[in-house]
ZAPA-355266 format. One record per residue (C-alpha): residue number from 1; x, y, z; residue in three letters. Coordinates in nm, 4 decimals. Last residue first. Layout:
<atoms>
{NUM,{X,Y,Z},'ala'}
...
</atoms>
This chain:
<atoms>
{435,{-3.8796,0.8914,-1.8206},'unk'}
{434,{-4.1413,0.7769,-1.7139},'unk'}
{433,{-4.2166,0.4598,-1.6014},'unk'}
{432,{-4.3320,0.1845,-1.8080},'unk'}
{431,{-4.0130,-0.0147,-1.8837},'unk'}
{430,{-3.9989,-0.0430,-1.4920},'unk'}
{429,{-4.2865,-0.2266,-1.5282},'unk'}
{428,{-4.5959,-0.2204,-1.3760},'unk'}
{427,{-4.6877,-0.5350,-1.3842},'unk'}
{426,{-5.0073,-0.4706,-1.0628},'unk'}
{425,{-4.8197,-0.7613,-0.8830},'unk'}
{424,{-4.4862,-0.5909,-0.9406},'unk'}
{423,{-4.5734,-0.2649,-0.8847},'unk'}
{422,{-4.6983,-0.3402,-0.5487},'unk'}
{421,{-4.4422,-0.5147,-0.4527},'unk'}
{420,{-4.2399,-0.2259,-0.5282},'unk'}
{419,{-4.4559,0.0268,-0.3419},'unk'}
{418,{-4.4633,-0.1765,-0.0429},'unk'}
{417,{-4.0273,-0.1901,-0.0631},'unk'}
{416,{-4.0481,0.1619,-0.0750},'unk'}
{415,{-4.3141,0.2099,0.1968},'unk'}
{414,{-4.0922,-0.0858,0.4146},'unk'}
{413,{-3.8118,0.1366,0.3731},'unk'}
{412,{-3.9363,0.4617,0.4732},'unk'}
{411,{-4.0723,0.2750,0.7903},'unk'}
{410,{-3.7612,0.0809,0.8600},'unk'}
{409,{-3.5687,0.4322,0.8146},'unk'}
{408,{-3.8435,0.6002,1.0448},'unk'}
{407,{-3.8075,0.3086,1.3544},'unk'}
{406,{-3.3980,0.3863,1.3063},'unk'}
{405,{-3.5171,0.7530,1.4262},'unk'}
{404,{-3.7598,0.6507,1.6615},'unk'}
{403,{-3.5094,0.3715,1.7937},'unk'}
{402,{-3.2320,0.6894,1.8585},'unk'}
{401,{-3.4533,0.9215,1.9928},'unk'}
{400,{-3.6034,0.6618,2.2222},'unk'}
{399,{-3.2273,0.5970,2.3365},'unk'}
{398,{-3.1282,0.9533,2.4154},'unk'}
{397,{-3.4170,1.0194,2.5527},'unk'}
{396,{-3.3520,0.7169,2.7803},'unk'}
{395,{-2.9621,0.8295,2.8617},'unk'}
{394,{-3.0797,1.1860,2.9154},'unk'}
{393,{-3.3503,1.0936,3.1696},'unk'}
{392,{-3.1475,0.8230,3.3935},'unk'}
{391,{-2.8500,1.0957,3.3287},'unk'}
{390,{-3.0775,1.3301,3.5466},'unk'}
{389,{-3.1849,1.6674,3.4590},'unk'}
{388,{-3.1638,2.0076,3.5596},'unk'}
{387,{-2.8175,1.9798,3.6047},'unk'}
{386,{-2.7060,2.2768,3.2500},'unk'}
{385,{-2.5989,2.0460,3.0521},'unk'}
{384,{-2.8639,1.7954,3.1349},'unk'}
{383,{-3.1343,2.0263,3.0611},'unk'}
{382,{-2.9427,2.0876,2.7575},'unk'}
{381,{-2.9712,1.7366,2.6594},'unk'}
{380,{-3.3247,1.6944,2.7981},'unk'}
{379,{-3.4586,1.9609,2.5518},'unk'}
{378,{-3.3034,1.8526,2.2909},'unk'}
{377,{-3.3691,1.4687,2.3294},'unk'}
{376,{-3.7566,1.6022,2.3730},'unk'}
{375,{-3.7074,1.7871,2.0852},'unk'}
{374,{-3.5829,1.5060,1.8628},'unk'}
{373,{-3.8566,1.3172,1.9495},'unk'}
{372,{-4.0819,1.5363,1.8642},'unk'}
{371,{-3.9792,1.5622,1.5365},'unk'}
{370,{-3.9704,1.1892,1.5231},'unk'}
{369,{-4.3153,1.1160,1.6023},'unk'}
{368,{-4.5017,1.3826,1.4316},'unk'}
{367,{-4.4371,1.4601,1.0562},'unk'}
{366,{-4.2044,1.1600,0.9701},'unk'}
{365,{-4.3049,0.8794,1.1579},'unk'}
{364,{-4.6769,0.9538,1.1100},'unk'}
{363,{-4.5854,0.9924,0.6862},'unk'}
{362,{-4.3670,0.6701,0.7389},'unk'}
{361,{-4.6857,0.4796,0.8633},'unk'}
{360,{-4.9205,0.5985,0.6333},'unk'}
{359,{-4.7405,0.5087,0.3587},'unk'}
{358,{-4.6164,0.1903,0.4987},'unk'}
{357,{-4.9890,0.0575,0.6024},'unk'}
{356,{-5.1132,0.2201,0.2058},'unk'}
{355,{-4.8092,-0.0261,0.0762},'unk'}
{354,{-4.9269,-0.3304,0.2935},'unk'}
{353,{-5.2802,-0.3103,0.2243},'unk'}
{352,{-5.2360,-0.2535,-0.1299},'unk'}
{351,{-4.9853,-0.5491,-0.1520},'unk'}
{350,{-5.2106,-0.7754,-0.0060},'unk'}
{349,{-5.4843,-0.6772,-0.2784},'unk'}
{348,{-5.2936,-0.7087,-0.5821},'unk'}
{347,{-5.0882,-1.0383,-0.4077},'unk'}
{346,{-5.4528,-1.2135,-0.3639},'unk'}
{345,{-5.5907,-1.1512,-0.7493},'unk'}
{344,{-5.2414,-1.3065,-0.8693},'unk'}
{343,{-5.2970,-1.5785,-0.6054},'unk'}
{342,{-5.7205,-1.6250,-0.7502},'unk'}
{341,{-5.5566,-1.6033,-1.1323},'unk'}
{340,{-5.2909,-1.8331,-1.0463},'unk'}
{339,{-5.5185,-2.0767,-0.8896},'unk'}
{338,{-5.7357,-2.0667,-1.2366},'unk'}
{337,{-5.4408,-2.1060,-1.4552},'unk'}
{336,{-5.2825,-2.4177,-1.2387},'unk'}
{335,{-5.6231,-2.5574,-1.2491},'unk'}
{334,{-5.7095,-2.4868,-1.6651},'unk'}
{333,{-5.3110,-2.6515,-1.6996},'unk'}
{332,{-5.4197,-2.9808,-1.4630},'unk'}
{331,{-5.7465,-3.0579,-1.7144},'unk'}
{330,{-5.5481,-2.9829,-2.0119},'unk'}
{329,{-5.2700,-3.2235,-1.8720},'unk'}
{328,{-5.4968,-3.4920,-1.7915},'unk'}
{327,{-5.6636,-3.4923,-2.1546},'unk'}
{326,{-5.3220,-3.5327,-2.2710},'unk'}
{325,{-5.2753,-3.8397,-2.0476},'unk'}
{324,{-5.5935,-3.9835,-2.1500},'unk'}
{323,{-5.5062,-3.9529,-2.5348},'unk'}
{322,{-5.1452,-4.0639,-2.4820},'unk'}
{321,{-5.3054,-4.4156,-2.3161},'unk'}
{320,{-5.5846,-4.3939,-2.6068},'unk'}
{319,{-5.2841,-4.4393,-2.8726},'unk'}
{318,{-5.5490,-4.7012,-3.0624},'unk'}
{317,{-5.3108,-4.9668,-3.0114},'unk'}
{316,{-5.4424,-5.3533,-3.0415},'unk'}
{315,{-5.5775,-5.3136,-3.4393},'unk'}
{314,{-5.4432,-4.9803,-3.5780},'unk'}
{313,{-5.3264,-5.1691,-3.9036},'unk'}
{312,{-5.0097,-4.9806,-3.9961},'unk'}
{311,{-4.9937,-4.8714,-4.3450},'unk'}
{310,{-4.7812,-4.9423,-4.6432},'unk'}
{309,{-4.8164,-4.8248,-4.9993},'unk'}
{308,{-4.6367,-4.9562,-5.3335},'unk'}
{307,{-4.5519,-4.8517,-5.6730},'unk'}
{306,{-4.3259,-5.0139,-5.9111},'unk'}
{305,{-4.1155,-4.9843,-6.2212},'unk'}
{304,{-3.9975,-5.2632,-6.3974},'unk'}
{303,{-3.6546,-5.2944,-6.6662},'unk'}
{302,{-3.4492,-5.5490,-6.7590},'unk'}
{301,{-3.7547,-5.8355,-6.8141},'unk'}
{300,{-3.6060,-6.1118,-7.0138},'unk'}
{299,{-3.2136,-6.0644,-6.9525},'unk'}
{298,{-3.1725,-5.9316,-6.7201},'unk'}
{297,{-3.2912,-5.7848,-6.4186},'unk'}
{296,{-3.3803,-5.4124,-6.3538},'unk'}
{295,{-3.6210,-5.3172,-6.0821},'unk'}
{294,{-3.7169,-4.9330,-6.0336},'unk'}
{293,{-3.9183,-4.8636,-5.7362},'unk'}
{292,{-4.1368,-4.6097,-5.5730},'unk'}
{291,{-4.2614,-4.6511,-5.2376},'unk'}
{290,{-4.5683,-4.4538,-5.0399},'unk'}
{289,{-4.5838,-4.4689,-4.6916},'unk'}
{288,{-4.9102,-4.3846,-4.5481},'unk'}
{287,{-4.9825,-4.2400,-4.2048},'unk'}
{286,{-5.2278,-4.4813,-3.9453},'unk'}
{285,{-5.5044,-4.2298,-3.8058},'unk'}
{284,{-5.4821,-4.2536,-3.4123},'unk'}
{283,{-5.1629,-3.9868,-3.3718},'unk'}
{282,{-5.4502,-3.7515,-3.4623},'unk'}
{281,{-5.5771,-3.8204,-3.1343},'unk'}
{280,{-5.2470,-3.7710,-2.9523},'unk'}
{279,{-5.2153,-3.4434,-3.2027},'unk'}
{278,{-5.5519,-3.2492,-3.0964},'unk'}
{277,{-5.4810,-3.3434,-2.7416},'unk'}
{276,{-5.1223,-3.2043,-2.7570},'unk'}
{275,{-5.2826,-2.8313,-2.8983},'unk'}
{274,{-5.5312,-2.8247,-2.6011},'unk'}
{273,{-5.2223,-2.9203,-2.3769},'unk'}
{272,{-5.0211,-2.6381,-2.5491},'unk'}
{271,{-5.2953,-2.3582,-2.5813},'unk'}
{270,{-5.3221,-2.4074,-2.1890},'unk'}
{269,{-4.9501,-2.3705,-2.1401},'unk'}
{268,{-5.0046,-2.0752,-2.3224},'unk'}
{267,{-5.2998,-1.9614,-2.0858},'unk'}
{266,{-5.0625,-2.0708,-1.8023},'unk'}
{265,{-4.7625,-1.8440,-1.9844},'unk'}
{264,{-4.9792,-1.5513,-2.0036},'unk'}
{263,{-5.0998,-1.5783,-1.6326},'unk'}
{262,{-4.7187,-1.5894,-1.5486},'unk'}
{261,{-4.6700,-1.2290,-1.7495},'unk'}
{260,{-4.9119,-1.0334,-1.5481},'unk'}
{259,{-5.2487,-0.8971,-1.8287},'unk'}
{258,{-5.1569,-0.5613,-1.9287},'unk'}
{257,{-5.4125,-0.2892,-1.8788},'unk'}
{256,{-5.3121,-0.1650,-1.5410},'unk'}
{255,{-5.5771,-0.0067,-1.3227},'unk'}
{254,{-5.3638,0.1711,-1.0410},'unk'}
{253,{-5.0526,0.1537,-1.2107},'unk'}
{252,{-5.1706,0.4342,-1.4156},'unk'}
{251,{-5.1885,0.6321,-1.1746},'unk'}
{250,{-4.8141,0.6139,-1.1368},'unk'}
{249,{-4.6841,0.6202,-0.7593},'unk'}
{248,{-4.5458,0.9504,-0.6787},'unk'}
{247,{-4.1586,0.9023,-0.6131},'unk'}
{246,{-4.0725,1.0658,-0.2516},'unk'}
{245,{-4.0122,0.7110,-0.1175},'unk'}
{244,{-3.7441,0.6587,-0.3651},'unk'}
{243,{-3.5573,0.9889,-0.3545},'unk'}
{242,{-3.6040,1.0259,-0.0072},'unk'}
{241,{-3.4464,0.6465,0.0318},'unk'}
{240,{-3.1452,0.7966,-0.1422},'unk'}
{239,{-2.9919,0.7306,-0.4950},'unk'}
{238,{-2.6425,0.6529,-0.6320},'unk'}
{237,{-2.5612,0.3938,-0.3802},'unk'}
{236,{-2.2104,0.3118,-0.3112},'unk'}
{235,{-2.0134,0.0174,-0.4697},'unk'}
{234,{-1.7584,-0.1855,-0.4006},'unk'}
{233,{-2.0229,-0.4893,-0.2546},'unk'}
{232,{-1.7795,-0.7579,-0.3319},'unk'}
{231,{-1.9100,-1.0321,-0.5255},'unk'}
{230,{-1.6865,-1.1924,-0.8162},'unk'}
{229,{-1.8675,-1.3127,-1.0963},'unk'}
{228,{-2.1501,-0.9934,-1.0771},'unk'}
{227,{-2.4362,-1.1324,-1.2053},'unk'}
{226,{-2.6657,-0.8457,-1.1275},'unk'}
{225,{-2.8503,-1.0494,-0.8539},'unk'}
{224,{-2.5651,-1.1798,-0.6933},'unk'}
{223,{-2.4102,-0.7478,-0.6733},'unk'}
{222,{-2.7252,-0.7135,-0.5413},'unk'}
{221,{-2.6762,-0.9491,-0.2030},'unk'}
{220,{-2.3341,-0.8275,-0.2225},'unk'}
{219,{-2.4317,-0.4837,-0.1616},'unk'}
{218,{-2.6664,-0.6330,0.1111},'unk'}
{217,{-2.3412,-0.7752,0.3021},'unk'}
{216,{-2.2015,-0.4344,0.3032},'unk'}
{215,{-2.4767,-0.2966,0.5092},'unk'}
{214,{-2.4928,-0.5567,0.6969},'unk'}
{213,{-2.1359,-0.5021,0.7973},'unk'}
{212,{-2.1570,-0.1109,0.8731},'unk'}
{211,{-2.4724,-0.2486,1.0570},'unk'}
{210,{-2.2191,-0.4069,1.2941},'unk'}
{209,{-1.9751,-0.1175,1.3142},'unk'}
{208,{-2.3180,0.0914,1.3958},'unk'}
{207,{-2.4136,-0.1728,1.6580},'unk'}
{206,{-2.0722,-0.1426,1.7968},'unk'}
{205,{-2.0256,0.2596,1.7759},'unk'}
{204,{-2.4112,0.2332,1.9983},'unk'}
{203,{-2.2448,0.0284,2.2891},'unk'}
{202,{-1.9400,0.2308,2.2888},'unk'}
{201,{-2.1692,0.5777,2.3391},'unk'}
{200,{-2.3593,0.3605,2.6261},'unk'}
{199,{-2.0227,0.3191,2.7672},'unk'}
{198,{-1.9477,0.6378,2.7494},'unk'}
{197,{-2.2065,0.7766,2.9150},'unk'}
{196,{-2.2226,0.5440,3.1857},'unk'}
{195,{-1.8754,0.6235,3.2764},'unk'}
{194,{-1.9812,0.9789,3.3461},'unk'}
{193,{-2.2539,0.8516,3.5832},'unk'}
{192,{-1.9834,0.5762,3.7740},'unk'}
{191,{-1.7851,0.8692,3.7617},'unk'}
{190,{-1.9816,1.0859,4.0003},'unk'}
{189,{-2.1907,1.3555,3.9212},'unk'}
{188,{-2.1784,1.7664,3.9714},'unk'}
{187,{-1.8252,1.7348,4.1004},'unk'}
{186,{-1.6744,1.9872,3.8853},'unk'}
{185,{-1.4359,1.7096,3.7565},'unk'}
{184,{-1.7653,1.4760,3.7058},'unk'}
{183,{-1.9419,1.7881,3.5263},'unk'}
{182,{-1.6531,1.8554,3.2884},'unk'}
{181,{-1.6255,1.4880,3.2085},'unk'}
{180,{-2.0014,1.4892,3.1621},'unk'}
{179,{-1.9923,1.7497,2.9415},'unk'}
{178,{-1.7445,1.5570,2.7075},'unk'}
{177,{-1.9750,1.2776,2.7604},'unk'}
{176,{-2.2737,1.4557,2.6350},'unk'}
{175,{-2.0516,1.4991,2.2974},'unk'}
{174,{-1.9882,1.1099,2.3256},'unk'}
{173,{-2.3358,1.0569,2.3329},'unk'}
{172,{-2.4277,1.2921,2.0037},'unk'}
{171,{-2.1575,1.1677,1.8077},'unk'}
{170,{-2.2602,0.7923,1.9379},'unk'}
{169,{-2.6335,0.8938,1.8116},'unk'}
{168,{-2.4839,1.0365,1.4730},'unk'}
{167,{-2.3042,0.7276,1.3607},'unk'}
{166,{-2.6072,0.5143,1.4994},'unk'}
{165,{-2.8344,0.7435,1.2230},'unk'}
{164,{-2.5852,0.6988,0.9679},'unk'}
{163,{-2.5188,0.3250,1.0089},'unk'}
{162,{-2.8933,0.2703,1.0080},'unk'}
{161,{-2.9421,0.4985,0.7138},'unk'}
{160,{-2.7085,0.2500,0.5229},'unk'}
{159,{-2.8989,-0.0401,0.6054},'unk'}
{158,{-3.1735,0.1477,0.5147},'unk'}
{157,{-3.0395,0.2077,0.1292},'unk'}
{156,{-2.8724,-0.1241,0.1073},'unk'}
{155,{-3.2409,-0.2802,0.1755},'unk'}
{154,{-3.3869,-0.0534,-0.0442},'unk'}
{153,{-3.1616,-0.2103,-0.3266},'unk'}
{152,{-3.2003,-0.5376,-0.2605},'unk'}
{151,{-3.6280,-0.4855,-0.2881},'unk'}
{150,{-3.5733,-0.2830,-0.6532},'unk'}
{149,{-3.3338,-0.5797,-0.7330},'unk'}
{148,{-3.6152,-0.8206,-0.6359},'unk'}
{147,{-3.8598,-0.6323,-0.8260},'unk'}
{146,{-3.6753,-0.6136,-1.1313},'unk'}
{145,{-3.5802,-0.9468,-1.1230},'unk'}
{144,{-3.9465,-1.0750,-1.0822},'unk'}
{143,{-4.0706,-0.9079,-1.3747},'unk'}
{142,{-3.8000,-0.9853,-1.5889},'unk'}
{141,{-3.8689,-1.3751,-1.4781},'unk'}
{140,{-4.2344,-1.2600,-1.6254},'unk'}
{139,{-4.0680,-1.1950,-1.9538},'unk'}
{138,{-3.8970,-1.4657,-1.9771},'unk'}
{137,{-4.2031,-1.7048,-1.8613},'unk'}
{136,{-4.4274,-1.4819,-2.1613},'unk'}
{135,{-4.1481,-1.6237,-2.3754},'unk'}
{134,{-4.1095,-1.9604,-2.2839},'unk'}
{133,{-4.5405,-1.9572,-2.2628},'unk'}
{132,{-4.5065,-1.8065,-2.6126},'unk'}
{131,{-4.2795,-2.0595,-2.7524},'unk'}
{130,{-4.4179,-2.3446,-2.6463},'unk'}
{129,{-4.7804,-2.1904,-2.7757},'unk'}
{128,{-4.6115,-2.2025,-3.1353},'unk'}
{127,{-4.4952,-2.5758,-3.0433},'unk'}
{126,{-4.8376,-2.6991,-2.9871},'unk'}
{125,{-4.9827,-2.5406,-3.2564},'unk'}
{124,{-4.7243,-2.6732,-3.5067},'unk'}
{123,{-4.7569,-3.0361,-3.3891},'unk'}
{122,{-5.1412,-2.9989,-3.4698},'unk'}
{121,{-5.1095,-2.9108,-3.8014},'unk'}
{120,{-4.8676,-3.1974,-3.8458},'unk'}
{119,{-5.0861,-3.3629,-3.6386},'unk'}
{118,{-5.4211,-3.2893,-3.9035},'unk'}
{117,{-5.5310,-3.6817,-3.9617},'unk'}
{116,{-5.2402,-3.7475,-4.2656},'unk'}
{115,{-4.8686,-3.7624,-4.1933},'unk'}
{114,{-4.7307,-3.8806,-4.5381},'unk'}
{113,{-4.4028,-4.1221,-4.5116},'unk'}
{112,{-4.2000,-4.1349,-4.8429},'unk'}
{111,{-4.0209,-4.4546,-4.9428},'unk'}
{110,{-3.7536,-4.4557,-5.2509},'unk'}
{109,{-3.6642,-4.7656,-5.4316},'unk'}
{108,{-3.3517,-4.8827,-5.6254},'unk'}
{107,{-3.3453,-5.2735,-5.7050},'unk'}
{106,{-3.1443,-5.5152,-5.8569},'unk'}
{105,{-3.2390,-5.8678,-5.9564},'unk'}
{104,{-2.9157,-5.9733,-6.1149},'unk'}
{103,{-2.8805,-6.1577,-6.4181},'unk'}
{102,{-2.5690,-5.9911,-6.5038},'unk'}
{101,{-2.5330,-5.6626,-6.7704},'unk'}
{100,{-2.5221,-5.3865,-6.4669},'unk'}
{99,{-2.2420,-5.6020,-6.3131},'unk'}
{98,{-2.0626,-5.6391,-6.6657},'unk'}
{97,{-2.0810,-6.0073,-6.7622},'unk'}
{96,{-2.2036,-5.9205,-7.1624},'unk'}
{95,{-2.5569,-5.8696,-7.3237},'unk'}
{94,{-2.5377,-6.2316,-7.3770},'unk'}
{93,{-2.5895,-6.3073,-6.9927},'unk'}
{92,{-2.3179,-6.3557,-6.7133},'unk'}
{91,{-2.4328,-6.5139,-6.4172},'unk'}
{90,{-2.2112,-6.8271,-6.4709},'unk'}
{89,{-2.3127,-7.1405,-6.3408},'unk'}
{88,{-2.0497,-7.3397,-6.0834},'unk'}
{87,{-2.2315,-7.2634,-5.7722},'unk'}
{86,{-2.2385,-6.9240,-5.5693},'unk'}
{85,{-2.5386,-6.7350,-5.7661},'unk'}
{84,{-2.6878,-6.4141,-5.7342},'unk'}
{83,{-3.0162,-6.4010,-5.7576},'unk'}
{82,{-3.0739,-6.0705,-5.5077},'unk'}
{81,{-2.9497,-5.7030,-5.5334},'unk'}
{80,{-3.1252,-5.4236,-5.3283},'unk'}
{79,{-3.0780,-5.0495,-5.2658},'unk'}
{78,{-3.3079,-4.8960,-5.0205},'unk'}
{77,{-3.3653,-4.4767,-5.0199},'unk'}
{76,{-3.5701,-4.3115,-4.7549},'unk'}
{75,{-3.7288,-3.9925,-4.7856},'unk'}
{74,{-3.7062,-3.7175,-4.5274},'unk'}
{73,{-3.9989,-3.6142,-4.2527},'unk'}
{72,{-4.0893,-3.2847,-4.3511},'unk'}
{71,{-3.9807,-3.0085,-4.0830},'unk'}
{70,{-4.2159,-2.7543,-3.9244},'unk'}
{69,{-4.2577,-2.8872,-3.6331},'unk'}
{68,{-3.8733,-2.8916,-3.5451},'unk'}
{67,{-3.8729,-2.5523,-3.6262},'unk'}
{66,{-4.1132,-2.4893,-3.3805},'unk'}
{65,{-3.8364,-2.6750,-3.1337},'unk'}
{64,{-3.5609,-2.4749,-3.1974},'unk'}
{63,{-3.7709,-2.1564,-3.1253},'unk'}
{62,{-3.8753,-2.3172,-2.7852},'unk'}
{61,{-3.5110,-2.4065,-2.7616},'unk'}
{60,{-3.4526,-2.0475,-2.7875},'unk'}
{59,{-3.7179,-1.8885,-2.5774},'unk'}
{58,{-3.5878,-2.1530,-2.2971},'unk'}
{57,{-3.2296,-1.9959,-2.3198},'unk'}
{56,{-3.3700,-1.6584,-2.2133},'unk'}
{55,{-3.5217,-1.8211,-1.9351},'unk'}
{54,{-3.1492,-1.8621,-1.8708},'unk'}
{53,{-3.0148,-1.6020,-1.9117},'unk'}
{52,{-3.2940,-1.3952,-1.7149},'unk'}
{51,{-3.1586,-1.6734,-1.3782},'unk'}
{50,{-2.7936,-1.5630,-1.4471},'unk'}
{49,{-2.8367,-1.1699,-1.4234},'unk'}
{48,{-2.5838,-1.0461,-1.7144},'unk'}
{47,{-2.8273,-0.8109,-1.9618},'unk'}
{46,{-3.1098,-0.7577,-1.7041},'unk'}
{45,{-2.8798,-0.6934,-1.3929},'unk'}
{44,{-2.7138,-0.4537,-1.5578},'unk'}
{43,{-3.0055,-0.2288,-1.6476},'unk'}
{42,{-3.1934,-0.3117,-1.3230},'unk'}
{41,{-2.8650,-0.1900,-1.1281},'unk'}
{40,{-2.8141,0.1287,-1.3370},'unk'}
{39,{-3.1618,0.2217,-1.2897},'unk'}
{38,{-3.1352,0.1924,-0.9407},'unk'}
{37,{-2.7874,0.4043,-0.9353},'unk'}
{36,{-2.4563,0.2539,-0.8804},'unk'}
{35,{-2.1811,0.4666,-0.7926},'unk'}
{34,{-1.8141,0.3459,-0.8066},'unk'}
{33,{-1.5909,0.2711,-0.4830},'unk'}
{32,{-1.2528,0.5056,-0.4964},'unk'}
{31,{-0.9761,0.3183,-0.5002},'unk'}
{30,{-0.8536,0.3577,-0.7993},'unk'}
{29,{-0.8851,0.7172,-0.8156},'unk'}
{28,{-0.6640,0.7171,-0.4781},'unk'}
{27,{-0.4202,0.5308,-0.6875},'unk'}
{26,{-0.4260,0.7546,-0.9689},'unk'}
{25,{-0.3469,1.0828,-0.6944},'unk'}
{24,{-0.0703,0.8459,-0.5283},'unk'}
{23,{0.1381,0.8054,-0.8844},'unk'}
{22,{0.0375,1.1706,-0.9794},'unk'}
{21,{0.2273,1.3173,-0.6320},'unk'}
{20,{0.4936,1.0542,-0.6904},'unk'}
{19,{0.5854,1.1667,-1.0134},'unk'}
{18,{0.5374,1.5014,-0.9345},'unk'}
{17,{0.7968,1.4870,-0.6145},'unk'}
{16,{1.0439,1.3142,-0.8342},'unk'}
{15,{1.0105,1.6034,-1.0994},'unk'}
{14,{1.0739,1.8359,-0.8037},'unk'}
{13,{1.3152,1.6856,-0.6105},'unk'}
{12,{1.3874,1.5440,-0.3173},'unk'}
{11,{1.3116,1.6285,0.0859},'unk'}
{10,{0.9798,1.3632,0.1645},'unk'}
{9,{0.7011,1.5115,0.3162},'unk'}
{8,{0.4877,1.3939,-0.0469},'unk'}
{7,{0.6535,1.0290,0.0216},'unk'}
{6,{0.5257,1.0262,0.3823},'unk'}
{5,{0.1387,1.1453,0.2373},'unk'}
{4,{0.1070,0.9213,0.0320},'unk'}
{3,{0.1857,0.5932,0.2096},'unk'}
{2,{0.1326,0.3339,-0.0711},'unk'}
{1,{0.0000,0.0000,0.0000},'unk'}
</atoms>
């Protein structure tokens, strides 16, 4: 590590002096955390968060797989030779002993299935709903991220306003210990009062060294969720809790027009079960193979063509096993629809209660509770100061001051986190917002 400020006292000269001046200046740069701003978090974290690449890779096998529907099933080509002999008789003919010219029976013959009954049809609409139920799922995993990076990032934000607020409460205690030290040599209290002080000031500079840690611990917990590979929290926060909470929540949130991105992919997943009923009892009708063949053998009849057709006799398997497990999966896809529809329905209406609880709570917190409690700490401080009060009564305003203020981060916190949830079950996305 370099000492800057024992090189800079150093006697030398002056290029040597600039050199080290601009080698200590770039490391400081270095050093110094970068700022991350909400935005800059849900941008990030939708272009490298793990979990989004992946559902991302489900929209492209879907994709693979409707072009898998779409394909022809190829033509198969037989080559044959028979009547050749091993004994002692020639296979030659007049026409000469070439291969082509023997008294071979040779045969070329191309078979083409035909899929008749509608499942190629069928096999289409069943992978054109796969790949809107992948892509509605990607699109509701979007959903999700944004709201859990929203929630991370609130949770850095008050676990920062925790270390503030305890920073400013030991500040304030070990000013009122200062005064007590006066006091206690003045003999207007005894040590064991003054001593109290401080070690209620020590008490309060561990907690804060503590929520120093959980603070730094929840800058990890985003870094995760932007897909950092190596997760170290370097990072301050470009934007406040003020900022967040202060943010009027859109009207038009309040009756969104956009159905939620996981009822989308059940109603896909719907289309898909309907779609694989269609095709197990098309799989019923037998397909058609057609052949073509050319036969040459010589030497009376060189040259025959043929046509053929083969079907399967659907005698002891009439596919009714795939039929009745299709029909189970339609019936299981119109549950899992409906009970999403009744949880979606649920999270609208929990989250309204919660975010108008948090509202209300932070805007008590803010415009009554907490400036009174300041006063009263105030007013018992200098009451203190001046041995009109006891420590018993400056130690607990102290205190209540300090859990009002740490009660109106939570407060702000929950609101913002309210107000997120409740975006997120309304989808209102962050694509949405203006600008």
């Amino acid at each position: 590590m370099i000492d800057c400020t024992s090189i800079l006292r150093r006697p030398g000269k002056t290029l040597a002096l600039l050199a080290a001046g601009l080698l200590c200046t770039s490391a400081g740069m270095a050093q110094a955390p970068r700022t991350l701003t909400l935005a800059e978090a849900k941008r990030l974290a939708f272009a490298r968060n793990w979990d989004l690449l992946a559902a991302k890779s489900d929209v492209d096998a879907a994709l693979a797989q409707k072009l898998v529907a779409k394909e022809f099933p190829n033509p198969t080509l037989s080559l044959s030779t028979a009547k050749i002999s091993f004994d002692d008789h020639p296979n030659g003919t007049t026409a000469g002993n070439s291969v082509w010219n023997r008294s071979f029976d040779n045969i070329i013959a191309v078979n083409q299935l035909f899929e008749i009954g509608g499942k190629r049809q069928a096999r289409r609409e069943s992978a054109v709903a796969g790949v809107a139920g992948a892509e509605a799922r990607l699109r509701d995993a979007r959903r999700v991220l944004d709201q859990g990076v929203s929630r991370a990032y609130v949770t850095v934000l008050q676990a920062r306003d925790n270390v503030a607020i305890l920073n400013q409460s030991v500040t304030s205690l070990r000013s009122e210990a200062r005064i007590a030290e006066v006091r206690h040599k003045a003999g207007d209290i005894s040590l064991a009062d003054k001593m109290q002080i401080e070690i209620a000031a020590e008490r309060l500079a561990q907690d804060a060294s503590a929520a120093a840690a959980a603070e730094r611990a929840a800058r990890i917990a985003v870094d995760v969720l932007l897909g950092e590979a190596n997760s170290s929290g370097d990072w301050v926060p470009g934007d406040s809790m003020d900022t967040l909470v202060g943010l009027p929540f859109p009207a038009s949130a309040e009756s969104p027009g956009l159905t939620r991105p996981d009822i989308q992919a059940a109603q896909a997943a719907e289309r898909k079960a309907e779609a694989d009923l269609r095709l197990a009892r098309a799989n019923r009708v037998p397909d058609p193979t057609f052949t073509l063949q050319y036969e040459h053998e010589q030497p009376d009849k060189p040259n025959t063509i043929g046509l053929a057709v083969s079907i399967p006799l659907p005698l002891w398997n009439r596919n009714e096993g795939n039929i009745a497990a299709a029909r189970v999966a339609i019936t299981a896809a119109k549950v899992q629809s409906d009970k999403l529809r009744a949880q979606i329905a649920a999270d609208i209406a929990a989250a309204r209660v919660a975010y108008e609880e948090a509202s209300g709570r932070l805007q008590r917190y803010r415009d009554q509770i907490r400036p009174k409690s300041e006063q009263v700490r105030k007013t018992v401080a200098f009451a203190y100061e001046k041995g009109g009060a006891s420590l018993l009564d400056l130690l607990s305003a102290e205190r209540n001051d300090n859990d009002v203020r740490l009660a109106t981060a939570a407060a702000a916190a929950d609101a913002a986190t309210a107000a997120v949830n409740l975006k997120a079950a309304l989808n209102f996305s962050t694509e949405s917002e203006p600008k």
